[in-house]
C-alpha positions in Angstrom: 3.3 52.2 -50.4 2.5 48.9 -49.8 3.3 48.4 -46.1 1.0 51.5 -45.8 -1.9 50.2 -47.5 -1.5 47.2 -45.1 -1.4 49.0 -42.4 -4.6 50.6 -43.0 -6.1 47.2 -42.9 -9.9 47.7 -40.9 -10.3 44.9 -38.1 -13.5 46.7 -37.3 -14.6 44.9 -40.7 -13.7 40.9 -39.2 -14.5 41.9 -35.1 -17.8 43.4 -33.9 -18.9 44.1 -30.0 -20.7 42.1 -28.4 -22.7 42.2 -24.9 -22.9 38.9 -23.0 -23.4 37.7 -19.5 -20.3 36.8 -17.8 -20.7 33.3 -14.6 -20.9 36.0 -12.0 -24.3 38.2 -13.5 -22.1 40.8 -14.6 -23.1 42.5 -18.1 -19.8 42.6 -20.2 -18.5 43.5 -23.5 -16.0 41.9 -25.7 -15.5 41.1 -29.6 -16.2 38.5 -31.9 -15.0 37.2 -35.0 -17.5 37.5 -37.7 -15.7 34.6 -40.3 -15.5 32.4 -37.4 -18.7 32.3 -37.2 -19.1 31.2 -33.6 -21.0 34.2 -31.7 -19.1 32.3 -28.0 -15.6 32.9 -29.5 -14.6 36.4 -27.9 -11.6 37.9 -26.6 -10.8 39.0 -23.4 -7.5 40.8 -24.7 -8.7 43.2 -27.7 -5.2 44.6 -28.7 -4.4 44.9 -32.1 -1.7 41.9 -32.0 -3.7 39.7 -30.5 -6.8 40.4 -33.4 -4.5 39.9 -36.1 -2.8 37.1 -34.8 -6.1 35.9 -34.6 -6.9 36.4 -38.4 -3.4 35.3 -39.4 -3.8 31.5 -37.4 -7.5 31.0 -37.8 -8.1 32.1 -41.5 -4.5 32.2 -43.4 -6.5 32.3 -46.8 -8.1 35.7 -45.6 -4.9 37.6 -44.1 -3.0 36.4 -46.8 -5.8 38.1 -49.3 -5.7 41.6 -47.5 -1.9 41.2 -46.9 -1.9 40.7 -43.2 0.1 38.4 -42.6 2.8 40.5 -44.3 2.2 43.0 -41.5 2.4 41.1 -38.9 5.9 40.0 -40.1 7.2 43.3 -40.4 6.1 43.8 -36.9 7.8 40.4 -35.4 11.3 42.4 -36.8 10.2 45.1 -34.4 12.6 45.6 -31.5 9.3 45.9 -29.6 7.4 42.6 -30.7 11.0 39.9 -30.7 9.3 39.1 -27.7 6.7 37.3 -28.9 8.7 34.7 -31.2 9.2 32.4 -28.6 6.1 32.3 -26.4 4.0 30.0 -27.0 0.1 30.2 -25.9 -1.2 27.1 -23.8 -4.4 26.0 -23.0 -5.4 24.3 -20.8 -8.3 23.5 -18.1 -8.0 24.4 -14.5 -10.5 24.4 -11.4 -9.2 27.5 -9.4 -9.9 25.5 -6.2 -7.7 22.6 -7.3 -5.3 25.7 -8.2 -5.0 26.7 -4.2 -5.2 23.2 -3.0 -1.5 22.6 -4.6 -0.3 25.8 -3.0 -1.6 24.3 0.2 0.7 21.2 -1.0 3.5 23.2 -1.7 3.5 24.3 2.0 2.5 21.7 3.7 3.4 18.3 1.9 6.2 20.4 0.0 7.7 22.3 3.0 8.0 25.5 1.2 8.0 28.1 3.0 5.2 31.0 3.3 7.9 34.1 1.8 8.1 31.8 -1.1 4.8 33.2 -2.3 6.4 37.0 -2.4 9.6 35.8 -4.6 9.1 37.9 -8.0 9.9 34.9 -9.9 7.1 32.6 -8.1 5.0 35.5 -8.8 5.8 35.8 -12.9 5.1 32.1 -13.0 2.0 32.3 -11.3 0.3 35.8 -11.5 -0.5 34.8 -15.5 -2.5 31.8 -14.7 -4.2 33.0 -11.6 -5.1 36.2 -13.6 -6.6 33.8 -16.3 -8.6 32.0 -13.8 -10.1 35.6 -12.4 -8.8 34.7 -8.7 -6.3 36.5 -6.7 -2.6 36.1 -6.4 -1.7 34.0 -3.9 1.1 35.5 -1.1 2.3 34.6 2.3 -1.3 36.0 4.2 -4.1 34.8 2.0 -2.0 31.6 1.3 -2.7 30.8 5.7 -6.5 31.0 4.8 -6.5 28.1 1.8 -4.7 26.2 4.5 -6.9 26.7 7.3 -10.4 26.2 5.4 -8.5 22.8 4.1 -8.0 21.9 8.1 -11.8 22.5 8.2 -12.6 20.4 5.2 -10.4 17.6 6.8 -11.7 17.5 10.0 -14.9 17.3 8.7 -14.1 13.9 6.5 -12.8 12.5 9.3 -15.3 13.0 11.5 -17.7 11.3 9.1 -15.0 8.0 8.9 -15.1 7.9 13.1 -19.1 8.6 13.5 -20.3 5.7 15.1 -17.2 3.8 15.9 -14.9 2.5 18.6 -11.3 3.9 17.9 -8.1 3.6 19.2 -5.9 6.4 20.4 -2.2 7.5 20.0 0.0 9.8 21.7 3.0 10.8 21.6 5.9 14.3 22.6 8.1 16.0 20.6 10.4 18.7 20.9 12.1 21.1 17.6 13.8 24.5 17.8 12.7 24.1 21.9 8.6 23.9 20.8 6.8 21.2 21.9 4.4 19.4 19.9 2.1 16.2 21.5 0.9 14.4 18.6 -2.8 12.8 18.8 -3.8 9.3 16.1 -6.5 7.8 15.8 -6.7 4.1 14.5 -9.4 2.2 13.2 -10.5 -0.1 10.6 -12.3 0.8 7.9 -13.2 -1.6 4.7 -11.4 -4.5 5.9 -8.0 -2.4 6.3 -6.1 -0.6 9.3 -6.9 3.1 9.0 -4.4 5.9 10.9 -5.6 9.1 11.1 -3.8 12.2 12.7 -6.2 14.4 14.8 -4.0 17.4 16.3 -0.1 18.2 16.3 -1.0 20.5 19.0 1.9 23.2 20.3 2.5 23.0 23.9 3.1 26.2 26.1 2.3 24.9 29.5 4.1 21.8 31.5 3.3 18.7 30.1 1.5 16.9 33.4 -0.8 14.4 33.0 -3.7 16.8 33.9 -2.7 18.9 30.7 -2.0 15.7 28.4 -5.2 14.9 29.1 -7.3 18.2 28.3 -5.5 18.0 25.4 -6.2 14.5 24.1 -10.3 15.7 25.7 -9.7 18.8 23.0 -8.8 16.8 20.0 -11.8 14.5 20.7 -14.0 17.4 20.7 -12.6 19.1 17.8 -13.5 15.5 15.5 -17.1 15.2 17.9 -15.8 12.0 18.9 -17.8 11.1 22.1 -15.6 9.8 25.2 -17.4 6.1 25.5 -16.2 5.7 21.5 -12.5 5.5 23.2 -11.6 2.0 23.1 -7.9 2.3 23.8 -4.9 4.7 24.3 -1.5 3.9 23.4 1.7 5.6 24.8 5.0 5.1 26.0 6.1 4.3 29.2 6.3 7.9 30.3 5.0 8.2 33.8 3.1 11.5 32.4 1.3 9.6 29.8 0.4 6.6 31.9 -1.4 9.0 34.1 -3.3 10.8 31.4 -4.4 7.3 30.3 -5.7 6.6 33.6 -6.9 10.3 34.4 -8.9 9.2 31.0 -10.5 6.1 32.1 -11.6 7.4 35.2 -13.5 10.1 33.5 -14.7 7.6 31.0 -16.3 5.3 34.0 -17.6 8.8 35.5 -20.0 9.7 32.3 -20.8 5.9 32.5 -21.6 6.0 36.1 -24.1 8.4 35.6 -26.0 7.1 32.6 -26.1 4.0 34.7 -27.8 5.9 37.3 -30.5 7.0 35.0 -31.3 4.0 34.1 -31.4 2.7 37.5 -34.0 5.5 38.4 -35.9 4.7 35.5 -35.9 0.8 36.7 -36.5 1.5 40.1 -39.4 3.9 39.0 -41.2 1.0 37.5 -40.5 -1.8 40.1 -42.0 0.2 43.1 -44.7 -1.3 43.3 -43.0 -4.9 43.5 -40.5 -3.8 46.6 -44.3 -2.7 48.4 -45.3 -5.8 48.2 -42.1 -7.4 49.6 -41.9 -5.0 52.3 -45.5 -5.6 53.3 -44.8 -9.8 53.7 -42.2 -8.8 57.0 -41.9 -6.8 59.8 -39.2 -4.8 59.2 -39.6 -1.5 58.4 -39.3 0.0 55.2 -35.7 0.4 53.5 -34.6 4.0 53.1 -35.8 5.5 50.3 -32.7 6.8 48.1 -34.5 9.0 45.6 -35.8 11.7 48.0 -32.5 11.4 50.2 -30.5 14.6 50.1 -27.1 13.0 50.6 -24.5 13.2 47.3 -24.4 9.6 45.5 -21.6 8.3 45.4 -21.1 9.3 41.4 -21.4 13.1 42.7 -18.9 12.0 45.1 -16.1 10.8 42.0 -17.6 14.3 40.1 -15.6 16.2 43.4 -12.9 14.6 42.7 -12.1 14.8 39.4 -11.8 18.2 40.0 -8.9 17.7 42.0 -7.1 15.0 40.1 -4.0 17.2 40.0 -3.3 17.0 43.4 -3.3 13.5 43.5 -0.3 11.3 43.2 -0.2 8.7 41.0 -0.3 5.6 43.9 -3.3 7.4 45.0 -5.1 7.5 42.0 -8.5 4.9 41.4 -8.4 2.0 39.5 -11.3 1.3 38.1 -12.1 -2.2 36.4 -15.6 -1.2 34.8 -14.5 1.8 32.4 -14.1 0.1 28.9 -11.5 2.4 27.5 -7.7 0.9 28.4 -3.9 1.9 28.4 -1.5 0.3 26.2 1.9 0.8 26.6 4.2 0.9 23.1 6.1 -2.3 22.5 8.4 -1.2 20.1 9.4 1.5 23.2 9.7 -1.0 25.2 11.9 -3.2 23.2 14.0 -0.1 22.9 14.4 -0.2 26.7 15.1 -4.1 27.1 18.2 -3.8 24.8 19.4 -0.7 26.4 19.5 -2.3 29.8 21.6 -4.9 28.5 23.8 -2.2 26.5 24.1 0.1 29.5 26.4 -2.9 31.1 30.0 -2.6 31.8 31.1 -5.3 28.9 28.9 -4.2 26.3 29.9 -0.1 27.4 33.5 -0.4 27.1 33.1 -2.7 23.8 30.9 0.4 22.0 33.0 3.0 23.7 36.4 1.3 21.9 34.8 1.0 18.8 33.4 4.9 18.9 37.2 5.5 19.1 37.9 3.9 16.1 34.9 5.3 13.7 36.3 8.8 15.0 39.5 7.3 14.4 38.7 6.3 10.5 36.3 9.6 9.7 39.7 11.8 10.4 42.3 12.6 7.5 43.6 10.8 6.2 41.2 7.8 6.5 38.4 10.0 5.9 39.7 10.7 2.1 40.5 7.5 1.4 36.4 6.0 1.9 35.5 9.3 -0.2 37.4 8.1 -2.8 36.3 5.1 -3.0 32.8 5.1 -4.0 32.2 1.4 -3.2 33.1 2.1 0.7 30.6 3.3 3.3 32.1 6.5 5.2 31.5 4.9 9.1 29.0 7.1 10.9 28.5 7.3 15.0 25.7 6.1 17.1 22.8 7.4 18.7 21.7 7.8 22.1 17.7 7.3 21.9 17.7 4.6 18.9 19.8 1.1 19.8 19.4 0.1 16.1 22.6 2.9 15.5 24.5 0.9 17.3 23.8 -2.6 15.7 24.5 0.0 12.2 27.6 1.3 13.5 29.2 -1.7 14.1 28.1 -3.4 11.1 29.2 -0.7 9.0 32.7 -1.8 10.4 32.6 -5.6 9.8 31.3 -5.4 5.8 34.5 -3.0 5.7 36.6 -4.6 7.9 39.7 -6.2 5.1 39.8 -2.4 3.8 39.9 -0.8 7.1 42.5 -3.3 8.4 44.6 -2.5 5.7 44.3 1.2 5.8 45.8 1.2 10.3 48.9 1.7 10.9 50.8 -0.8 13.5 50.0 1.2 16.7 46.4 0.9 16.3 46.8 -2.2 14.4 47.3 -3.8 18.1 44.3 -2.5 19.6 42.3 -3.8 17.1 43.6 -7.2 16.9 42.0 -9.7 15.7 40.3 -10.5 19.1 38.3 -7.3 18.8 37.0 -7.9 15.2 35.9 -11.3 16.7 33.8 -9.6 18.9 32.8 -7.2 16.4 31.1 -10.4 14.5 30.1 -11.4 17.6 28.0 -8.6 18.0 26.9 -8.2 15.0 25.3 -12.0 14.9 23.5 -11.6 18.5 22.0 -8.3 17.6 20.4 -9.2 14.3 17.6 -10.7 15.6 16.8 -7.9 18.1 17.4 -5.7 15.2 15.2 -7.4 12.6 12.7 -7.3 15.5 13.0 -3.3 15.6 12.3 -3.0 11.7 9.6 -5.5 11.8 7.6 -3.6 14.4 7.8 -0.2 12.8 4.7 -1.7 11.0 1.9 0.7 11.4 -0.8 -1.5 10.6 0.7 -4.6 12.9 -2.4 -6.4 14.8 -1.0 -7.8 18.7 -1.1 -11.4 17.2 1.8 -9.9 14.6 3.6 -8.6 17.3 3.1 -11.9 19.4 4.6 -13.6 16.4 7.7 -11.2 16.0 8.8 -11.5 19.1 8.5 -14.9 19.5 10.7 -15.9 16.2 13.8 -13.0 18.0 13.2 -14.9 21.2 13.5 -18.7 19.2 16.7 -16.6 17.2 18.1 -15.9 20.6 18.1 -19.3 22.0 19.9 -21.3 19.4 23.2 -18.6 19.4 25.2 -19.8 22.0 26.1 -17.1 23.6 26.4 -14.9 27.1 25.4 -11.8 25.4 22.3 -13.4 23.8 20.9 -14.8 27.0 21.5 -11.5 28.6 19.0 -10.1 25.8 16.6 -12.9 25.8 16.2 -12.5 29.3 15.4 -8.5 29.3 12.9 -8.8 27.0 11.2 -11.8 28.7 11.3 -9.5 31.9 10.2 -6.5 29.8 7.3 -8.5 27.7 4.3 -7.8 30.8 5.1 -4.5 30.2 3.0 -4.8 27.3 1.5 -8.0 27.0 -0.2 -8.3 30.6 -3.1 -6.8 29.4 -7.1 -7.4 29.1 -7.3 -5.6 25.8 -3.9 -7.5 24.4 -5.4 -10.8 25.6 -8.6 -10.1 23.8 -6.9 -9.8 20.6 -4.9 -12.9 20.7 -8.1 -14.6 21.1 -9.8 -13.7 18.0 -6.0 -13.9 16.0 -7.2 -17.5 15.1 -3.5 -18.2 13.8 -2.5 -18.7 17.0 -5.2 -21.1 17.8 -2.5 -24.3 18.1 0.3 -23.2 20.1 1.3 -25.7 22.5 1.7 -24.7 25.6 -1.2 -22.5 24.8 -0.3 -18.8 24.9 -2.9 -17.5 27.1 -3.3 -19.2 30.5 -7.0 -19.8 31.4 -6.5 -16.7 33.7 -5.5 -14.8 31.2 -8.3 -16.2 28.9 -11.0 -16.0 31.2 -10.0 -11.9 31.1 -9.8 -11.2 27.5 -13.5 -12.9 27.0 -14.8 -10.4 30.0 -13.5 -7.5 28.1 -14.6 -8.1 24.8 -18.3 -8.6 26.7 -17.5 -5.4 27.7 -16.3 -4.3 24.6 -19.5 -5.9 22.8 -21.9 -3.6 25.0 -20.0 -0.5 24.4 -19.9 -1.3 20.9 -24.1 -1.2 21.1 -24.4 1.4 23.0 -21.9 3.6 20.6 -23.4 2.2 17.6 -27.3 2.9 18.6 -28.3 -1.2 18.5 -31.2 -1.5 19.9 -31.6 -3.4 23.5 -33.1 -6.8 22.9 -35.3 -6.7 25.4 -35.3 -9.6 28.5 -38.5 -11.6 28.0 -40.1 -12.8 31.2 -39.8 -16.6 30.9 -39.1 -17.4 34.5 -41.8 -20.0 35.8 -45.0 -18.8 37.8 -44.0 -19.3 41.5 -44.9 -22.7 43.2 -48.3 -22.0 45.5 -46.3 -24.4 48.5 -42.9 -23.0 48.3 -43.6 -19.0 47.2 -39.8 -18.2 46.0 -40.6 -13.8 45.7 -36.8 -13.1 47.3 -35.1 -16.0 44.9 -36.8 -14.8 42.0 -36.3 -11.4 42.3 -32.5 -12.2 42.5 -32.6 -14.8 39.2 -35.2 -11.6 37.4 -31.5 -9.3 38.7 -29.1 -11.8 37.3 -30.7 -11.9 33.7 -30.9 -7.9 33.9 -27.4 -8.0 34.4 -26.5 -10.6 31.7 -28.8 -9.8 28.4 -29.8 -12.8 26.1 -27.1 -11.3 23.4 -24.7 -11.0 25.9 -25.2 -14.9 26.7 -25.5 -15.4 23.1 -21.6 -13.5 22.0 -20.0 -15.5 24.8 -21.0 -18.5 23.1 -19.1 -17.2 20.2 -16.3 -16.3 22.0 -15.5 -19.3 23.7 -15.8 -21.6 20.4 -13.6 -19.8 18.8 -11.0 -21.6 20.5 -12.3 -24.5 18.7 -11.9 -23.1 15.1 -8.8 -24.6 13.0 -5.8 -22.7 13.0 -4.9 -20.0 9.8 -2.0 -20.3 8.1 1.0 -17.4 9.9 0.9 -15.7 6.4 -2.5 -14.9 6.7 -3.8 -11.7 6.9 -6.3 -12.1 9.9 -8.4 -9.1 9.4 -8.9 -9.7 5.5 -10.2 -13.2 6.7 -12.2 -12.1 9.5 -13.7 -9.1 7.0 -14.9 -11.7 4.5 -16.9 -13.4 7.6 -19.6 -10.5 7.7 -22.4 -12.5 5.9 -22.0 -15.5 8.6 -21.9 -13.6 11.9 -21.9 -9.4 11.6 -21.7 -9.0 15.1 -19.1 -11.3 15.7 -17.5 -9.9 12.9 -17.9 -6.4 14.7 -16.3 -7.6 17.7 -13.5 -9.5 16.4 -12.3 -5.9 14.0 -13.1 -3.9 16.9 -10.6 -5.6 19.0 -8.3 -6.4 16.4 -8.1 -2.1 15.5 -5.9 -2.0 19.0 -2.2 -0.3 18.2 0.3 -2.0 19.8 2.8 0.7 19.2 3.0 4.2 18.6 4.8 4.2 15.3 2.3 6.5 13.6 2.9 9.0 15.6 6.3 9.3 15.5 6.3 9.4 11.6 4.2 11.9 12.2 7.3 14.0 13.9 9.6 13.5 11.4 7.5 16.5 9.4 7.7 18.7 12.2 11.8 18.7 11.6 11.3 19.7 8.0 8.3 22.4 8.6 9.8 23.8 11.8 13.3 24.3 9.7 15.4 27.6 10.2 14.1 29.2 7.9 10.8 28.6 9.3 11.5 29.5 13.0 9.0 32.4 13.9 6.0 30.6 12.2 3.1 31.1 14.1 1.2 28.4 16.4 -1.9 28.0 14.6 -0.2 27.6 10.9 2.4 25.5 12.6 -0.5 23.1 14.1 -2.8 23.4 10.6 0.5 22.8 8.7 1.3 19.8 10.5 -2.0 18.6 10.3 -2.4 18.4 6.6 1.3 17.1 6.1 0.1 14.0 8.3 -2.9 13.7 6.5 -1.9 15.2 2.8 -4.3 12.1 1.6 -7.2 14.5 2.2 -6.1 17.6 -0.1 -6.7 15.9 -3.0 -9.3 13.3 -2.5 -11.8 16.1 -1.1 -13.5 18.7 -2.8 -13.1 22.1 -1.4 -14.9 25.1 -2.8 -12.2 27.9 -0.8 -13.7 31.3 0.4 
C-alpha cells in the first residue's frame, strides 16, 4: 500500500515549464525545479528518473518526507534500472572546437587512421559528449573537413610569421608505398631563436626534373604569399635535379629584379633628359640613340623568352648569374655522408664490413640468436644500412661491447676466422670512426648556425689527426676534398663573418678572397633586406662641389653623381660595420651567437638585422627529413589508398602539430 502511495508521488508539484531562449535564437521549453529556486537550472532530459534523481541528490530532506527516495530504491532492484548503479555523471567544460581540433590530433599527430571514426566502440565513447555539446558525430568524411579548415588556419599563422622577412628554404624527396612526397621548410628567426616551419609535403605524380621541383617550390611560396625577392637561400642535397631547381630559381629571382631595375631606370632617365641635352649640345657628334621609343626587345624581354624554355636546356648551358640575391646551399650533413662512403666503398674497408656482416648473420641464427634473447643484458647484433654510414660504425660497435660473450659462445671453426687479429681491427674501427660518427649526430642539429658546423668539423678533423692511422688519413682527406662542396660559398662566408667566435683563428679562416665575397653579399643581402622590408630609400644629397669655371668637369661629374647612385650613403655606412667587425673581441665557443647578437638591437638594429638575416642560413636539410619519418607512419598499410589531398593536409599538420593547439579555430 505503501509503494503505491509512493508511486503516485506528483513531480508536476516540484517541476514547472518553462520557455527560454536557447544561444542559437531558438524559442525552447524545458523544466525547472521550483525548491531550487534557480529559474537557469533546467533539464534537457525530462524523464522521470532523471526528475527524481534530481529531488533525491539535491533536496534529500524533501524526498525523504514524501518517500521518494524509497522509490527510487525499489527501482535500482529493477532488472531494468541495474544499469544505472555504476555510472557516474561528469561534468565538465568543453569548447566544441577544441573538441575537433584533438580529433584532428588523433589523425594527424596520433596516426589513427580515418575508419577509426566508424568503430562502434569510438562511437559509444564519443557520440555522448558530442551529443552534449549539440555538434555532430564525427566519422571518416566530416572528420577530412576539421583537417582541412585546420591547414587553412595554419597557413594563415604562418604567413603572418614570414610577412616581411628574408627566409631560407629547404627541400628535400621521399618515396613510401612507391608515392613520392618533395618536402618544402622554411627557416627563419624569430625572437632571437631559429624558427622551422614546414610549408607543403606535396605528392608527386609527374618526373621529378628540375623544371617540376621548381614549380613546386614557386607553388608552396604562393600558397604562404611569400614573394620570390623574400628568398634568401635554398638548401638541398647534392642531387643534380635539385641543384638545377636552385639555379632555375635564381635566375627567375634576377629576372623579376631585372625588371623593377628597369623601371627605375626609366623613371631616372625620365628626369635626367634634360641634363644629357645639354651634354649632347657641347659636341658634334650626333645624338645617342634613343632607347625608350626603340622597338627592339631589351635584353630583360630577351631572359623572359627564355625562361620559357629552361627545360630544354642542359645544365652546362644554363646562366649564371652573380646579381640575383637568392643562393644554393648544398646539405653538409649529405655531404659528409658521401666523404665516408667514398672511403667505405674501398676494397680494405669492403671486405672488412662484408666479413663482419657474415658474422652478425652468423650470431642472429639459432642457436646464438637464443642465447642474446636470453640474456637480457646482451644486445641482439643488427645489420647495416646502405644510405646511413652511421649503421655501420653501430654494427660493428655492437660487436666489440659484446665481444668476451660472443667469443665465448663460437665454436672452433669460426673461432679461426675471427682471431684475434680481426677483433683488433674491429677496435680499430671502431676508434677511427667515432669522430666521424660524433660528427654525424652533432649535425643532426636543426637549429646549427654555419659557424657551428665550421666548429664541428674542425674538432672531427683535429680528432682525425692525432689517431695514427691509414684509415684515418684516408677519412680526413675525403672530407677535406669534400668540404668546398659546401663551404665555397658567398652566403657560407657571410655567416662566418658575423659568427664573432671565430674572430681569432690563426691562420684566419676566410682568406681575404673569400672575405672580400661574404662583405659583397651581405651588401647585397642588406639592400634586399630594404627593399623586402619597405625601409625607406635615404635619399643621395647633392654635395658634390659646383664645377670649377677654368676646368668645367660635366663628363667627370656625371660619372662621380653615377658612382654615388650606385653606392647609397647607408650602403657606405653598413660596410663600415661590416668590416670592423673583424676587429671585435672573440665570444667564448659556448656561446650562443644569435642570443648575443639578439641582445645588440638597442646599439645597431640594422646591423642587428643583417647579422640574424645571415645567420637564419640552414646548413643542412635535417628538418626536412624529420619531416619524412611521419610520412612512414601516416602512409602505413593500413592507410594505403588515402587520398592526395588528406595525405598532403595530414602531413602538413603532423609537421607543424605546434599550430593545432596554439591557434584558435572556430570549424565550419
Amino acid at each position: 500500500m505503501a509503494s503505491k502511495k509512493q508511486s503516485e508521488v506528483n513531480l508536476s508539484d516540484f517541476f514547472v515549464s518553462k520557455k527560454w531562449i536557447s544561444s542559437d535564437g531558438r524559442e525552447v521549453r524545458s523544466l525547472c525545479c521550483v525548491l531550487c529556486g534557480d529559474p537557469s537550472k533546467t533539464f534537457k532530459c525530462e524523464s522521470k528518473w532523471n526528475l527524481k534523481r534530481h529531488l533525491v541528490t539535491k533536496h534529500k530532506e524533501k524526498a525523504k518526507e514524501i518517500g521518494l527516495d524509497k522509490d527510487l530504491e525499489d527501482e535500482n532492484c529493477d532488472p531494468n534500472a541495474q544499469s544505472f548503479k555504476n555510472k557516474i555523471k561528469v561534468s565538465f567544460w568543453v569548447d566544441p572546437n577544441d573538441h575537433k581540433k584533438r580529433m584532428v590530433k588523433w589523425v594527424s599527430v596520433g596516426n589513427v587512421p580515418l575508419n577509426f571514426f566508424n568503430l562502434k566502440c569510438v562511437q559509444e565513447v564519443l557520440h555522448p559528449i558530442e551529443e552534449g555539446m549539440k555538434i555532430g558525430h564525427t566519422n571518416r568524411h566530416n572528420i577530412l573537413q576539421y583537417v582541412h579548415d585546420c591547414t587553412v588556419n595554419a597557413v594563415k599563422h604562418i604567413s603572418l610569421e614570414m610577412q616581411g622577412k628574408l627566409i631560407s628554404i629547404k627541400a628535400d624527396l621521399a618515396s613510401r608505398k612507391g608515392r613520392t612526397i618533395l618536402g618544402i621548410n622554411a627557416q627563419f628567426i624569430k625572437h632571437g631563436e631559429i624558427v622551422v616551419r614546414t610549408l607543403m609535403m606535396a605528392e608527386r605524380f609527374e618526373k621529378n626534373t628540375a623544371e617540376n621541383i621548381m614549380e613546386e617550390i614557386l607553388r608552396a611560396l604562393a600558397t604562404f604569399d611569400i614573394q620570390l625577392p623574400q628568398i634568401y637561400s635554398i638548401t638541398t642535397d647534392n642531387g643534380s635535379n635539385m641543384l638545377k631547381a636552385t639555379r632555375l630559381t635564381r635566375n627567375l629571382q634576377e629576372l623579376n629584379d631585372s625588371c623593377l631595375d628597369e623601371r627605375e631606370e626609366s623613371e631616372y632617365e625620365d628626369t635626367d633628359a634634360e641634363g644629357d641635352e645639354e651634354l649632347s649640345a657641347d659636341t658634334d657628334e650626333p645624338n645617342s640613340i634613343d632607347f625608350e621609343t626603340t622597338e627592339e626587345p631589351s635584353e630583360s624581354d630577351a631572359l623572359w623568352d627564355d625562361d620559357f624554355h629552361l627545360q630544354d636546356m642542359k645544365d652546362d648551358e644554363l646562366p649564371v648569374i652573380e646579381k640575383a640575391s637568392l643562393t644554393g646551399i648544398r646539405c653538409a650533413a649529405h655531404t659528409v655522408q658521401l666523404s665516408v662512403l667514398d672511403v667505405l666503398k674501398k676494397d680494405t674497408v669492403a671486405k672488412f664490413l662484408t666479413k663482419t656482416r657474415k658474422l652478425v648473420k652468423t650470431l642472429r641464427a639459432q642457436p646464438y640468436g637464443n642465447m642474446f634473447r636470453h640474456d637480457k643484458t646482451k644486445k641482439l647484433p643488427f645489420f647495416d644500412g646502405d644510405t646511413r654510414w652511421g649503421s655501420s660504425h653501430q654494427m660493428v660497435d655492437c660487436l666489440l661491447q659484446q665481444q668476451d660473450f660472443i667469443i665465448s659462445m663460437l665454436p672452433p671453426n669460426l673461432l679461426k676466422d675471427y682471431s684475434a687479429n680481426y677483433w683488433k681491427r674491429v677496435e680499430q674501427f671502431v676508434l677511427v670512426t667515432t669522430p666521424l660518427y660524433v660528427l654525424t649526430k652533432r649535425i643532426q642539429e636543426e637549429t646549427m648556425t654555419c659557424g657551428q658546423l665550421f666548429l664541428y668539423w674542425k674538432e672531427c678533423c683535429l680528432d682525425l689527426e692525432v689517431l695514427q692511422d691509414t684509415l684515418a688519413k684516408q677519412l680526413l682527406d675525403a672530407l677535406v676534398e669534400r668540404k668546398p662542396m659546401w663551404f665555397n660559398n658567398p652566403a657560407f662566408y657571410a655567416a662566418l663573418l658575423v659568427d664573432l667566435r671565430l674572430n681569432e683563428f690563426d691562420p684566419p679562416i676566410l682568406t681575404a678572397e673569400q672575405k672580400e665575397e661574404g662583405i659583397m653579399h651581405m651588401l647585397a643581402t642588406w639592400k634586399s633586406i630594404k627593399a623586402v622590408t619597405g625601409k625607406q630609400k635615404i635619399e643621395v644629397e647633392s654635395t658634390a662641389p659646383t664645377s670649377s669655371k677654368n676646368t668645367p668637369l660635366k663628363r667627370v661629374q656625371q660619372l662621380l653623381s653615377a658612382s654615388k647612385q650606385s653606392k647609397p650613403p647607408d650602403i657606405s655606412e653598413m660596410e663600415k660595420k661590416i668590416r670592423r667587425l673583424s676587429l671585435e673581441p672573440s665570444l667564448p665557443l659556448e656561446c650562443d651567437v644569435i642570443e648575443w647578437w639578439d641582445k645588440q638591437y638597442n646599439k645597431d638594429v640594422d646591423l642587428v638585422q643583417l647579422a640574424l638575416t645571415v645567420l637564419q642560413l640552414p646548413c643542412t636539410q635535417v628538418s626536412v627529413e624529420r619531416s619524412f619519418n611521419g610520412l612512414g607512419q601516416i602512409l602505413s598499410k593500413f592507410r594505403t589508398s588515402l587520398g592526395s589531398i588528406p595525405l598532403q593536409q595530414i602531413l602538413f599538420l603532423k609537421a607543424n602539430d605546434n599550430f593545432i593547439d596554439s591557434i584558435y579555430m572556430n570549424f565550419a
